[in-house]
GUSETI-327960 format. One record per residue (C-alpha): x, y, z. Coordinates in steps of 0.05 Angstrom, whole numbers, padded with zeros to 5 digits, always signed. Each point is the difference from the previous one (the first is absolute). Layout:
% GUSETI-327960
XYZ;...
This chain:
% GUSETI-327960
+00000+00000+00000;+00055+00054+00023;+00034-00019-00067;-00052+00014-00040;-00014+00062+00041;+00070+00028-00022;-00007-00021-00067;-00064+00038-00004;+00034+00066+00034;+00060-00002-00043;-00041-00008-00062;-00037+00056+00026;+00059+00045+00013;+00031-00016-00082;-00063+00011-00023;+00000+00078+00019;+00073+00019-00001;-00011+00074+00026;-00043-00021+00053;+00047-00046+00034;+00060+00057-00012;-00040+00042+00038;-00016-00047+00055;+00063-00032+00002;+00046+00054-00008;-00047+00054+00047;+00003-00053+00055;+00075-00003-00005;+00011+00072+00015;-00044-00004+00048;+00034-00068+00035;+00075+00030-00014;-00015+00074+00033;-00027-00044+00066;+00051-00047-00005;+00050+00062+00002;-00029+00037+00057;-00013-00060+00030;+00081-00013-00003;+00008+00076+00022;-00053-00003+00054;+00037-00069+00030;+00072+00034-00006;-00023+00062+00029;-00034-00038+00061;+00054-00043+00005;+00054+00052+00026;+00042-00031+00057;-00040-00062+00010;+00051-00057-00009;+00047+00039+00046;+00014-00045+00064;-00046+00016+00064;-00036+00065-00034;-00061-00020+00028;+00039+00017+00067;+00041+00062-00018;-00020+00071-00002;+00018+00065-00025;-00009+00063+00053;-00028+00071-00042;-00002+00065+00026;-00069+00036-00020;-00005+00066-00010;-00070+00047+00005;+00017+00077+00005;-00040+00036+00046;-00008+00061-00032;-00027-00020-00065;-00016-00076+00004;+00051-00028-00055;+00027-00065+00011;+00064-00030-00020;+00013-00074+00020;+00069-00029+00000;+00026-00069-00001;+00062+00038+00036;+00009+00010+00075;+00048+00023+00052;+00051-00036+00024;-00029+00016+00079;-00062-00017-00015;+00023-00083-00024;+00047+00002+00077;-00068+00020+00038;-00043-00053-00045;+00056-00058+00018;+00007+00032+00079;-00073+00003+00018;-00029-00060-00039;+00025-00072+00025;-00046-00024-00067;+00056+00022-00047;+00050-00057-00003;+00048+00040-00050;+00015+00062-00024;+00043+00037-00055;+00007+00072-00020;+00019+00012-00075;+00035+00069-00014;-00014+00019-00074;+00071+00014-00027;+00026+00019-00070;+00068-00022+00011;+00068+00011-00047;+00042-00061-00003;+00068+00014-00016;+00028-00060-00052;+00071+00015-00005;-00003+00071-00021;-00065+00002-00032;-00056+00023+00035;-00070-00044-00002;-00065+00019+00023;-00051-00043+00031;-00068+00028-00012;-00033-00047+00066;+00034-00022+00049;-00014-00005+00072;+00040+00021+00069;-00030-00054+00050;+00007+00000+00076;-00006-00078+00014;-00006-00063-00045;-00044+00015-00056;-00008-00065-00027;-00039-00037+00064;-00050+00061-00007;-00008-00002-00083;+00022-00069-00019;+00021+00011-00059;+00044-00063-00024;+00078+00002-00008;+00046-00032-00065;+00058+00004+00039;+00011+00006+00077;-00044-00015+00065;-00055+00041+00012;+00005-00003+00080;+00073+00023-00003;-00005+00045-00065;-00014+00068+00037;+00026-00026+00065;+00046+00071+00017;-00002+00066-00026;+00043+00006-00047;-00025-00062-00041;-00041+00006-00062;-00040-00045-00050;-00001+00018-00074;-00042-00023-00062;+00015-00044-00050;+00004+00063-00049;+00046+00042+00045;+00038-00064+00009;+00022-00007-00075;+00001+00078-00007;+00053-00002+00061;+00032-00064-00002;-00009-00038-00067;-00019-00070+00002;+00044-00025+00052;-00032-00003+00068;+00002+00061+00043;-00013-00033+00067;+00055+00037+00053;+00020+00050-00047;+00001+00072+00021;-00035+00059-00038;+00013+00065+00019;-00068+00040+00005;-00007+00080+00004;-00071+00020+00045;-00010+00068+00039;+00064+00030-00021;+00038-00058+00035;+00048-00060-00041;-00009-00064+00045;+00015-00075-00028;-00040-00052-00001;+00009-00077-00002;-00051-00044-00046;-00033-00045+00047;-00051-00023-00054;-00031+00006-00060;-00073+00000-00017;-00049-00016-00059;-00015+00066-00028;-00059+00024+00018;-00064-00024-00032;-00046+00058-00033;-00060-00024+00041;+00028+00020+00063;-00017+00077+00022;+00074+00006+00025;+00056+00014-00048;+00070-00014+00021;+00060-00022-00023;+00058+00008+00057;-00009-00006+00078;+00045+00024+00046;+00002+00000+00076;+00015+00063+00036;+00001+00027+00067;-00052+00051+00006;+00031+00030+00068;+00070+00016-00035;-00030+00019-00064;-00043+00055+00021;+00044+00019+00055;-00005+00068-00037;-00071-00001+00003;-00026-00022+00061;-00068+00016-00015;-00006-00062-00047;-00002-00047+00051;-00058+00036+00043;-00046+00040-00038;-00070-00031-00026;+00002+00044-00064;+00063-00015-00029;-00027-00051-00055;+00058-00022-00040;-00003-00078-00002;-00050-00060+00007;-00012-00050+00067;-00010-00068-00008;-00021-00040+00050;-00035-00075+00003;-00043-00019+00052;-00003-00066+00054;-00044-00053-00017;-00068+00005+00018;-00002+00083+00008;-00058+00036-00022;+00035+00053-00044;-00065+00050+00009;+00001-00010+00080;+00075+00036-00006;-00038+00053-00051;-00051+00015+00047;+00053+00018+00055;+00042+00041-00052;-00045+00075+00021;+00022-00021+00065;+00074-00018-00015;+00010+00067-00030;-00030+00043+00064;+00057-00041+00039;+00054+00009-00052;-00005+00065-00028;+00020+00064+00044;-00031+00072-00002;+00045+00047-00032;-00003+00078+00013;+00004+00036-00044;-00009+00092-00001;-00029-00020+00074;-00050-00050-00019;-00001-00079+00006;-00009-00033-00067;+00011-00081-00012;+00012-00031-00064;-00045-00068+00009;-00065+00047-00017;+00023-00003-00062;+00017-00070-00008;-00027-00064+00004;+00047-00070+00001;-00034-00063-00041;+00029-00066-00005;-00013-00016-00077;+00017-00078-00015;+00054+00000-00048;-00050-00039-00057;-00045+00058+00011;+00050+00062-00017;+00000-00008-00074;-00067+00016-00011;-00014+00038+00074;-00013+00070+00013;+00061+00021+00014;+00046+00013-00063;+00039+00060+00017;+00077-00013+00020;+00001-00069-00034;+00058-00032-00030;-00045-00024-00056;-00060+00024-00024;-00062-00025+00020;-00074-00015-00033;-00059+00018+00018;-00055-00054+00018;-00060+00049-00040;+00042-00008-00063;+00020-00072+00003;-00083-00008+00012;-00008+00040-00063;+00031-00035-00046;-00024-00068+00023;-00064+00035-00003;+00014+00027-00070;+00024-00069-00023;-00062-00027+00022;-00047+00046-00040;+00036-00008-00064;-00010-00080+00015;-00073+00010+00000;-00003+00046-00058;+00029-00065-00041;-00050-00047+00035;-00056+00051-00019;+00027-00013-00077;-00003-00069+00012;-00071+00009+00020;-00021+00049-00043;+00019-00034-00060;-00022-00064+00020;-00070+00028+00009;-00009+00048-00063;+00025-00064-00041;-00052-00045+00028;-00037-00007-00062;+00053-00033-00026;-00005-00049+00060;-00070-00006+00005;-00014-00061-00051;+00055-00037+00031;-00036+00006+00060;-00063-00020-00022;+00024-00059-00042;+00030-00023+00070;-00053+00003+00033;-00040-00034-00043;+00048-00060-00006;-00004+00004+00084;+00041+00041+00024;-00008+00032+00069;+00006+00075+00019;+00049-00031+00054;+00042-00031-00055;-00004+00065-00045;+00026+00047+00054;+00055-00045+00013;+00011-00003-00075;+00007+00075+00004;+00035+00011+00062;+00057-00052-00028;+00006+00042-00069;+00007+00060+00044;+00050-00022+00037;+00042-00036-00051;-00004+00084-00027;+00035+00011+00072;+00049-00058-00016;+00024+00023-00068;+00001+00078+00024;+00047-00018+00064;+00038-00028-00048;+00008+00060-00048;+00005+00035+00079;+00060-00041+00018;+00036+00013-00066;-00018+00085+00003;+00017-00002+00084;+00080-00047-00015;+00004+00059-00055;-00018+00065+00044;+00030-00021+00074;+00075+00019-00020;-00020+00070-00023;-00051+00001+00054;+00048-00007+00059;+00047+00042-00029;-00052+00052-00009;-00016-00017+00091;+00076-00010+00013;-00040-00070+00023;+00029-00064+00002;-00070-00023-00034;+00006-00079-00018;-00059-00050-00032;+00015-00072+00038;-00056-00045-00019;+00017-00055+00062;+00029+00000+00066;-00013+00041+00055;-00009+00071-00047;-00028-00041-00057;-00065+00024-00030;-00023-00060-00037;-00061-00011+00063;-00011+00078-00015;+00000-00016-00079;-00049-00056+00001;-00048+00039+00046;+00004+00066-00043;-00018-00043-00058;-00060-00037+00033;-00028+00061+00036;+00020+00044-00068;-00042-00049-00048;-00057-00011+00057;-00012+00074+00000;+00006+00018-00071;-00052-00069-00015;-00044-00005+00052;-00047+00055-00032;+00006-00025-00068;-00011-00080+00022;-00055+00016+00035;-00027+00048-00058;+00005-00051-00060;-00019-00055+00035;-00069+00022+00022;-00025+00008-00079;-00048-00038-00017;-00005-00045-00064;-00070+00006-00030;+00010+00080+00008;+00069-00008-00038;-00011-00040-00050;-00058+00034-00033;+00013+00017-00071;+00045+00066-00002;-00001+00011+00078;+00051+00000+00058;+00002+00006+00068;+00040+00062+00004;-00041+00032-00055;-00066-00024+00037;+00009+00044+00072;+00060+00041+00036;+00021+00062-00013;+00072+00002+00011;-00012+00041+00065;+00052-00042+00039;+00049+00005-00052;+00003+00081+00005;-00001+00001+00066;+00063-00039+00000;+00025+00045-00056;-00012+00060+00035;+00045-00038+00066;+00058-00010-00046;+00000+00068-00029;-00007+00030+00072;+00059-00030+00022;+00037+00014-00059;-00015+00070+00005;+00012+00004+00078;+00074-00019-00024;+00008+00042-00042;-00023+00060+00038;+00042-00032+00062;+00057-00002-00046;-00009+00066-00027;+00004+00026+00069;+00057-00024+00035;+00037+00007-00068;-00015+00082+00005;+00013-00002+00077;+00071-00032-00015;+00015+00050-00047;-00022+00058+00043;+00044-00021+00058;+00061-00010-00047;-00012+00069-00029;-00035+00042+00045;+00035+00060+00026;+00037-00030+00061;+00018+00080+00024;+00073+00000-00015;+00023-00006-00073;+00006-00081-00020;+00034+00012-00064;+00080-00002-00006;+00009-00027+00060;+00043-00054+00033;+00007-00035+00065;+00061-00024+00035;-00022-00036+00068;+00071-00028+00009;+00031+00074+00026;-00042-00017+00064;+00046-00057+00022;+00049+00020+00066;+00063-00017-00039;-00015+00062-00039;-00015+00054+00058;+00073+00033-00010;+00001-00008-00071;-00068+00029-00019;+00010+00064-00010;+00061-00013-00048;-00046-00046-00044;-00054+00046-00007;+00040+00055-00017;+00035-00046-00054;-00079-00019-00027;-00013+00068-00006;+00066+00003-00052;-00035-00049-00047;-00018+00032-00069;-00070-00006+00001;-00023+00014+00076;-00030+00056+00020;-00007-00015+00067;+00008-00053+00060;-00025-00002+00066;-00009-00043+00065;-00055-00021+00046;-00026-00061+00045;-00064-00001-00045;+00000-00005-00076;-00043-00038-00056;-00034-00067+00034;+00056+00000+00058;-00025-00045+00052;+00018+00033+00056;-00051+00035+00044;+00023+00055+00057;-00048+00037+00042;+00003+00036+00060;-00051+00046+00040;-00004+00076-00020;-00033+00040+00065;-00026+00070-00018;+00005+00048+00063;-00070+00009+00029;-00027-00062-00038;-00021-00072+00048;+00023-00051-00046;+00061-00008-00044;-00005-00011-00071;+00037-00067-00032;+00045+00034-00056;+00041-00039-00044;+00076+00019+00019;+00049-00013-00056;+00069+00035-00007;+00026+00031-00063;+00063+00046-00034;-00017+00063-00024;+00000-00021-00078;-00061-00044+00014;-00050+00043-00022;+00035+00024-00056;+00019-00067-00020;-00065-00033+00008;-00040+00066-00033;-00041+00010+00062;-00027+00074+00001;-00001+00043+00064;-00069+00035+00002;+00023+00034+00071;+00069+00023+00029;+00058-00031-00020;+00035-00060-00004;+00070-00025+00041;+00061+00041-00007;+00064-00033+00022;+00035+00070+00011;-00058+00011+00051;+00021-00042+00062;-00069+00000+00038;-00020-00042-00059;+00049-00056+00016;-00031-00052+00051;+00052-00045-00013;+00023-00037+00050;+00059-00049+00012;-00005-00083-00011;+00001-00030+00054;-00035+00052+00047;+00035+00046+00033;-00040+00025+00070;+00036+00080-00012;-00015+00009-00073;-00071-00027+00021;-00007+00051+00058;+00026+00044-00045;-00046-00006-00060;-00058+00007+00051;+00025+00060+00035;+00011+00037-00080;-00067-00027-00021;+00001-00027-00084;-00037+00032-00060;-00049-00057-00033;-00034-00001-00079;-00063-00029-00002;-00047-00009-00051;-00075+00018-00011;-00033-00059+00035;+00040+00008+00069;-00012+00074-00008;-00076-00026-00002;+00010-00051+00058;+00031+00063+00037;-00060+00043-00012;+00038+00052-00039;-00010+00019-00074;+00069+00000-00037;+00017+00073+00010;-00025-00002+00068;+00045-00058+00014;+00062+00048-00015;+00034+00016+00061;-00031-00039+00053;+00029-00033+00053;-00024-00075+00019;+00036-00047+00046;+00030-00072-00023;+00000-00064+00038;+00067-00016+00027;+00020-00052+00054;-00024+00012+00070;+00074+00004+00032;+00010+00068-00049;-00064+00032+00017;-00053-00032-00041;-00002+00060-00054;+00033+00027-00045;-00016+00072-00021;-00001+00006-00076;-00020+00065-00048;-00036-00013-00063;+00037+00042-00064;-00036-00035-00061;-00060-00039-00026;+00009-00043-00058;-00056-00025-00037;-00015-00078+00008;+00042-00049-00027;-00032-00080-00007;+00069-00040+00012;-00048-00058+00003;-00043-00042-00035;-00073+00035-00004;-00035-00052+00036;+00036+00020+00062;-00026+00070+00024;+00041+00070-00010;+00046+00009+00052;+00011+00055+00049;+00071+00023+00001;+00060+00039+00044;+00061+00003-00046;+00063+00016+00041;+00065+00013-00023;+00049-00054+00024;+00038-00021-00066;+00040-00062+00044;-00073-00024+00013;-00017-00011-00070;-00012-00064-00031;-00006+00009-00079;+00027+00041-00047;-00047+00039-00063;+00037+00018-00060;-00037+00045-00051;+00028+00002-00069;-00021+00034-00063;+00020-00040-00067;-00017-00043-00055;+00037-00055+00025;-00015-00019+00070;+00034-00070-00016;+00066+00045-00002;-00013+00033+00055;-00018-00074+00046;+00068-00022-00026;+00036+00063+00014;-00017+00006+00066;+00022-00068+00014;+00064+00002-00024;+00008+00063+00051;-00026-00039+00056;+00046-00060-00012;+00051+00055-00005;-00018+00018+00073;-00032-00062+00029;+00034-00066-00013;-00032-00033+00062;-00069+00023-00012;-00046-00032-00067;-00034+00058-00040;-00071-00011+00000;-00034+00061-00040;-00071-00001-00022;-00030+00033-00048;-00069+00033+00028;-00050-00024-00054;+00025-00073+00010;-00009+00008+00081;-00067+00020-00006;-00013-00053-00058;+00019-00049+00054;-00041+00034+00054;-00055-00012-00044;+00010-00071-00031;-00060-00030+00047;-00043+00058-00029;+00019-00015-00081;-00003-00072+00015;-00068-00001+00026;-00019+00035-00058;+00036-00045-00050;-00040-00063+00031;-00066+00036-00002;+00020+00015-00079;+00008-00064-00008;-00057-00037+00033;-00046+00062-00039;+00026-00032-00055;-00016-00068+00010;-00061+00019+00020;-00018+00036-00057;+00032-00054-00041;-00051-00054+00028;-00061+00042-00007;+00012+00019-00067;+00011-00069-00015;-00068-00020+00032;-00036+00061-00043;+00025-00024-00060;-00027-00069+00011;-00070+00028+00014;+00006+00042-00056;+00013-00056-00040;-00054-00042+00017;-00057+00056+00013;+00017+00015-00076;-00006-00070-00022;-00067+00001+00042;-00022+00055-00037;+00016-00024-00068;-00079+00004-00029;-00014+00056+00042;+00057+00042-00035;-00011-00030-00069;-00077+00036+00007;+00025+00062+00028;+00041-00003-00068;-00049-00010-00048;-00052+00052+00040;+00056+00047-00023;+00048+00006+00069;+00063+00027-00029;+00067-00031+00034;+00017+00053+00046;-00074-00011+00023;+00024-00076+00019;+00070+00020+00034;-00032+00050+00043;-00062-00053+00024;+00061-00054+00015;+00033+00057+00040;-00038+00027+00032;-00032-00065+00035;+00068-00008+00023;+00026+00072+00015;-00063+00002+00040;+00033-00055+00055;+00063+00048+00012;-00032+00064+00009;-00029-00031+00050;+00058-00039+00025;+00034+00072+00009;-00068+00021+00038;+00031-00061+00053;+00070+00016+00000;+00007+00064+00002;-00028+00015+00084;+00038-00064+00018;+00071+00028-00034;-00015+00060+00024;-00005-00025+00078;+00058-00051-00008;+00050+00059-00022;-00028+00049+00044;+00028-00051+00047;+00067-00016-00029;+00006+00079-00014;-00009+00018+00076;+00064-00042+00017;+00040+00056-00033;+00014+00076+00035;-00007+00027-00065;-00042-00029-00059;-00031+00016-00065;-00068+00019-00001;-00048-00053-00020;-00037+00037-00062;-00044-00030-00053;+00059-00007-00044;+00019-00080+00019;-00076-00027-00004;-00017+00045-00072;+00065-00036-00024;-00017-00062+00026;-00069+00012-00029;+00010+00010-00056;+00057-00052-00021;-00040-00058+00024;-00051+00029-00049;+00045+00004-00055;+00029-00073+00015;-00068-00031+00000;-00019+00034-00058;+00060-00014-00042;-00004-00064+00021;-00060-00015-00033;-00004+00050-00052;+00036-00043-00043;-00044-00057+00002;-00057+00042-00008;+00009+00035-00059;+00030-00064-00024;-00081-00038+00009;-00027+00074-00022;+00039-00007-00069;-00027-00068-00014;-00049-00020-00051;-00074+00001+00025;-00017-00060-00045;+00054-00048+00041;-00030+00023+00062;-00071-00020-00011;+00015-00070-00024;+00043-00017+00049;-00047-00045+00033;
């Protein structure tokens, strides 16, 4: 019986070639696009999971809600206080580890290396993140300071191929030059792991900041991550529920311009498991980017819908061809045949569809996963058995694929009956239905074709808006040297920027702590005389070429002038208690720009000249008086979905932690290599690491334009399926109509008059598909556009466009076909039967 079933199907499928290209190939864009995310959605998901014990360990993140306006900033990051208390006051945490990020230079023979991740640890790493070893013990690996673990990359870019266990490597960090001995080497790090790493090294945190004793004791110095894992059997969210407690105990009042103020009201501690940070809500001060869960959602969603649309085909087509069916089913029936046996009949040839289309899947999904990962920076991979495989996931995509796209139809075909169907001249499906079910599943796959394609319009023009919108300082001719920030450098500075300055081509160069997407993030309190609360004010230090160099305008005042010495607040490194006294006593002169200005209740001009007070440490005072002499307007340093900040500029050039170059020339590929050929010239132990600003902020936004890229793409395939599923219906409503347009013919309809009948009974469908997409696209960006500070406005432009193209796609689609039946001869079309 099943044999003859699949003869009968196949037979079927030959006899109308177009029909099964449509099925078959529709379902297979369908089946590859949710066999893709499906990949994506696992890998994403999937982000530390086969790391040893992470069901046990956890990650401790500072949260951040500002009390004066309500923004929130959550960071993966915490201070290295805050990880001692956790371990001291919690017998629950078994171990403990805190990670300094570090940028280190590694000196290999005379040549100077950087290593973009590495981390300074305070105790043995590796029985906290097990992360397994190719060479040495893990228990004894980080068993001192002064030992350090490498990657299997660094190891061949240091050592070759010969093994590097008990070798020394000579590593430059915070201005010092210590040595190191290899007590392992580890698997590089996998991409589905939210750290990103590739050299440990143990350190003693007392000794190391023994020039900044703050470090060790203060709550808000967030410069590294805790790791800790828990004893068996604790209750991770009792610990939580203690943490509002924990930081009353741990964190003291400070005074500051006579009034008691304490940090913790602005932060909250969370223990985040470690499979949980990838796709968690904190994703500032990560080592690697993050996701977030709404978009991974999305797109499984999105793959979903465009799955349907091709089941819809399956089942459109299925039912406007039933005439061609309906005999067969008759004829069965006659020669006994139950409706039992028919549906199964049915439901088999549908699925054997499913079977042949994840086939066609397979063979489009081995072809687009290289150049999809590549596109993620994924380690995407198709494994049909095992413990990844997908062949269970396969098999049920094709059984639940082929039920839904038949279960309509079987049930539809089999109910005709045979004394109505075989009547001279008659059918079923020309005896009742009107094709209602079959537009209203038209008008579904042209709503969610059109959602995409407004969606994609959308967060296409928002990507271009934040790469191009006016940032307040002038983006063009610019470039960005971070590497002048590094201590090795202090007491040569000076002599390189004047020497950048020399270059033919630059116009100007300048210093400061913040600069284009710099991670770092300074802020101190800002107390106006007469006012109850301070105001938190970014505090970052500059030179006085900054503005210049960076083409940010004073609108009030006047900017730094090193000839003036009340606008040094340069201090020595490491602190030195006189020149601190003495700094205080003198009082500094600040720059701010137009939002602190705002924060301080002053307009820009009224700004000018007034004196606030600066939080300083306790033992000096608590204040430090400070005169305002310019405003500058607002510079974003920062991506645009993080809000505008409020800045103090000081002028403190050893402070400084990038340097901006602005040239003016043709050739800014001359000018990248002239400048480092100077620096080499000048800084043999430090790498050059230059950056030209339009390929910063094209890497700032790379989430943004990918997002947009995927949304083009699924639009596409959306658009691709529904088109395909019009034409079908096209097809056979044409062939349906044969007589009908044969007498329209000979009553004298002209063949315009036919094109424009046939297109309109299907333009009708997506005009009122847009009718549906256009208030859900609307509320989905509104959402996605209220992540960003700044955003485009969300005008009628993206849902006319959208509009109007499905239009023109449906019509074109069809047009063809159309005026081809309009053209033919009346006479063939009234003895066709």
């Amino acid at each position: 019986m099943w044999r003859n079933y699949v003869t009968v199907g196949l037979r079927a499928l030959a006899k109308n070639k177009t029909y099964a290209f449509i099925n078959i190939f529709g379902l297979a864009i369908g089946l590859a696009a949710c066999l893709m995310i499906l990949l994506y959605v696992r890998y994403e998901t999937s982000y530390d999971q086969t790391l040893p014990n992470a069901e046990n360990t956890y990650q401790l993140q500072a949260w951040y809600t500002s009390r004066e306006t309500g923004e929130t900033m959550n960071l993966q990051m915490t201070s290295f206080s805050s990880g001692a208390a956790l371990k001291r006051d919690f017998p629950q945490v078994d171990k403990g580890v805190y990670a300094l990020g570090a940028s280190p230079v590694v000196m290999k023979g005379s040549e100077a290396l950087t290593i973009d991740q590495a981390f300074l640890v305070n105790d043995r790493f590796f029985d906290v993140l097990q992360y397994p070893l190719v060479e040495g013990n893990p228990m004894t690996a980080l068993a001192k300071p002064g030992d350090a673990v490498i990657s299997e990359t660094e190891k061949k870019r240091l050592f070759g191929d010969g093994p590097a266990l008990g070798k020394t490597m000579t590593i430059v960090t915070g201005g010092r030059q210590l040595d190191y001995r290899i007590g392992g080497v580890m698997k590089d790090i996998p991409k589905n792991s939210h750290t990103k790493f590739s050299l440990v090294a143990r350190f003693d945190p007392v000794s190391y900041f023994a020039d900044q004793p703050d470090f060790l004791d203060s709550f808000d110095w967030q410069s590294g991550w805790y790791y800790f894992t828990l004893k068996p059997g604790t209750d991770p969210k009792s610990i939580q529920a203690q943490m509002p407690a924990w930081e009353k105990r741990n964190i003291r009042d400070q005074v500051f311009d006579g009034r008691r103020t304490n940090s913790g009201d602005d932060q909250d501690w969370n223990l985040v498991n470690i499979r949980d940070v990838h796709l968690g809500e904190a994703q500032s001060g990560a080592t690697r980017p993050g996701n977030d869960a709404r978009s991974i959602t999305t797109f499984a969603i999105v793959a979903a819908l465009i799955l349907a649309m091709a089941c819809v085909n399956f089942t459109n087509l299925a039912t406007a061809r039933a005439s061609q069916r309906a005999r067969e089913v008759a004829l069965r029936k006659v020669l006994g045949a139950s409706r039992k046996q028919l549906i199964l009949q049915f439901l088999g040839e549908s699925i054997m569809v499913a079977a042949l289309s994840m086939c066609v899947a397979l063979a489009l999904v081995e072809l687009a996963l290289p150049g999809l990962s590549a596109f993620l920076d994924a380690d995407l991979e198709l494994h049909y058995f095992g413990a990844n495989g997908l062949i269970l996931p396969i098999i049920g995509l094709v059984l639940l694929v082929g039920a839904a796209g038949g279960i309509y139809p079987s049930f539809y075909l089999s109910r005709f009956q045979p004394a109505q169907v075989l009547k001279a001249n008659k059918s079923a499906a020309e005896a009742s239905g009107t094709g209602r079910l079959r537009n209203v599943l038209v008008v579904g796959q042209f709503a969610v074709s059109i959602g995409l394609i407004i969606c994609t319009a959308v967060v296409y023009a928002q990507t271009v808006y934040a790469q191009t919108a006016d940032p307040g300082y002038n983006r063009d001719g610019l470039i960005q040297v971070e590497s002048i920030g590094r201590r090795q450098l202090t007491e040569r500075a000076d002599s390189i920027v004047e020497a950048m300055k020399r270059v033919p081509g630059v116009v100007a160069v300048g210093r400061s702590a913040i600069g284009i997407a710099t991670r770092n993030n300074m802020n101190t309190g800002v107390q106006v005389p007469g006012r109850e609360e301070p105001a938190t004010i970014g505090n970052y230090a500059v030179d006085a070429g900054f503005f210049d160099a960076m083409g940010v305008k004073v609108i009030a005042g006047r900017q730094f002038d090193e000839n003036r010495p009340a606008d040094d607040s340069q201090t020595p490194f490491p602190e030195d208690e006189a020149a601190e006294r003495a700094l205080i006593a003198r009082g500094s002169n600040i720059v701010i720009n137009e939002l602190a200005a705002k924060r301080l209740g002053f307009t820009p001009r009224e700004a000018v000249g007034k004196q606030v007070n600066l939080t300083t440490r306790e033992e000096y005072g608590g204040r430090l008086p400070a005169t305002i002499i310019g405003v500058v307007q607002d510079s974003r340093f920062r991506s645009i979905r993080q809000p505008l900040d409020p800045i103090m500029f000081r002028l403190a050039k050893a402070d400084t932690g990038a340097m901006i170059v602005r040239y003016d020339t043709s050739d800014p590929r001359a000018v990248m290599q002239a400048l480092e050929n100077t620096w080499r010239q000048l800084a043999t132990d430090v790498p050059f690491d230059g950056k030209f600003s339009e390929d910063i902020v094209r890497e700032l936004y790379e989430a943004e334009s990918a997002r947009a890229q995927i949304f083009a793409a699924f639009a596409v395939l959306a658009v691709i399926v529904a088109c395909l599923g019009l034409f079908g219906l096209a097809a056979f409503t044409a062939e349906r109509r044969t007589k009908e347009i044969g007498i329209r013919k000979v009553l004298g309809a002209r063949s315009r008059d036919i094109v424009r009948l046939l297109t309109w009974q299907f333009s009708k469908p997506v005009i009122i598909a847009n009718l549906i997409a256009w208030p859900v696209a609307w509320w989905a960006m509104r959402d996605w556009l209220n992540s960003f500070d700044t955003r485009i406005d969300l005008g009628p432009g993206p849902f006319l466009l959208a509009g109007v193209l499905a239009l023109a796609i449906a019509i074109g689609t069809i047009a063809g076909h159309a005026l081809k039946v309009a053209r033919a001869n009346p006479i063939h079309a009234l003895r066709y039967e």
